[in-house]
C-alpha positions as CSV (number, residue, x, y, z in Angstrom):
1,X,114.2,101.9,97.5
2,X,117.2,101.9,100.1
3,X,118.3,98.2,98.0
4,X,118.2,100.1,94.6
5,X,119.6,102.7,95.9
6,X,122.4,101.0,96.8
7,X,123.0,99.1,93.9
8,X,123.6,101.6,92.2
9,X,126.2,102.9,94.1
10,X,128.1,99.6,93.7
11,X,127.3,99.5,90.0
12,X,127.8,103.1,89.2
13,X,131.3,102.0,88.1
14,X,132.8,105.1,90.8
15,X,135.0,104.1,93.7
16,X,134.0,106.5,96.0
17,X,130.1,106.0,94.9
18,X,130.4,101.9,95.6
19,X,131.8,102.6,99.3
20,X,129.2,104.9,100.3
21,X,126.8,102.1,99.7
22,X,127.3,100.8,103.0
23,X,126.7,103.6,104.9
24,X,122.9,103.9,103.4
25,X,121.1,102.6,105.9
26,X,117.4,103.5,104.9
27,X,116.0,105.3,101.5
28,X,112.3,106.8,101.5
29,X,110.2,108.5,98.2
30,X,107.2,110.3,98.7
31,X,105.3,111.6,96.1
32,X,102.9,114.1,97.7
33,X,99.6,114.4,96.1
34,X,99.0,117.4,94.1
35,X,102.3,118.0,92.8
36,X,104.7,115.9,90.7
37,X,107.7,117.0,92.9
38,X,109.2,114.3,94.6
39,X,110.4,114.2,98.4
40,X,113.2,111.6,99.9
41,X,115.2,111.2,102.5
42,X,118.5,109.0,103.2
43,X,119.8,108.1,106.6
44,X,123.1,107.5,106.6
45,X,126.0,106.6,109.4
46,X,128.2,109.6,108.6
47,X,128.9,111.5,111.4
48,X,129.7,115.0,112.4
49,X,133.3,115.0,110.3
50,X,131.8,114.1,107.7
51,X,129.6,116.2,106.4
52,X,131.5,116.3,102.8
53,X,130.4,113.0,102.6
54,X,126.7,113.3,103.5
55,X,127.1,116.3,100.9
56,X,128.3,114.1,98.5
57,X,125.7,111.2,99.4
58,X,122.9,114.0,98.6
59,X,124.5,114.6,95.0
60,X,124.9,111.2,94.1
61,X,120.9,110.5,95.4
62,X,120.2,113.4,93.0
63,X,122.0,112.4,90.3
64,X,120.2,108.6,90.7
65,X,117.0,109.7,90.7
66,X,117.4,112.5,87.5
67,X,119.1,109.7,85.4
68,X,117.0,106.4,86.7
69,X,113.3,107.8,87.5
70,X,113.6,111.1,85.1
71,X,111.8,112.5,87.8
72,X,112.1,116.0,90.2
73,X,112.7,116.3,93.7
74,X,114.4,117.0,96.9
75,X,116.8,114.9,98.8
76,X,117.4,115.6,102.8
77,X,120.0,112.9,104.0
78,X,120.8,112.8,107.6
79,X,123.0,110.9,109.9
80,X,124.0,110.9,113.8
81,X,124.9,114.2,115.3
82,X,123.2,116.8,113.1
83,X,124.9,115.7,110.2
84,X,122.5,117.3,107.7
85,X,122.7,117.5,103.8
86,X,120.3,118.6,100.5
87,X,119.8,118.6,97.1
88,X,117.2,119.1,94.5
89,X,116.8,117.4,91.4
């Protein structure tokens, strides 16, 4: 997931989209049985002053998965020093 995942982000056709792809460092997708909501999570290397950019990293995962997989979720990306972000889908 974390390669398709970035591909995206440097196919996506949006500057700011294609260099966040190097600061995914791991992408995993659970689908939890009993419910067709699904859960990931995104390590990335953004640190504490830059949270708009894990903010923006959670957006863009959202947006991935809505248009690619069609399917629902929630997105927790985190990075060094609390550097916390969300989004559902």
């Amino acid at each position: 997931m974390t390669r398709d995942f970035r591909s995206y982000l440097k196919a996506d056709g949006r500057k700011a989209d294609a260099a966040m792809a190097g600061h995914v460092l791991t992408v995993y997708v659970r689908n939890p049985e009993g419910t067709d909501r699904t859960e990931a999570w995104v390590r990335v290397t953004y640190g504490v002053m830059e949270q708009e950019d894990a903010d923006r990293a959670a957006r863009v995962f959202a947006r991935w998965r809505s248009s690619v997989y069609g399917d629902h979720g929630h997105v927790g990306v985190t990075g060094p020093a609390k550097t916390d972000a969300e989004a559902d889908w």
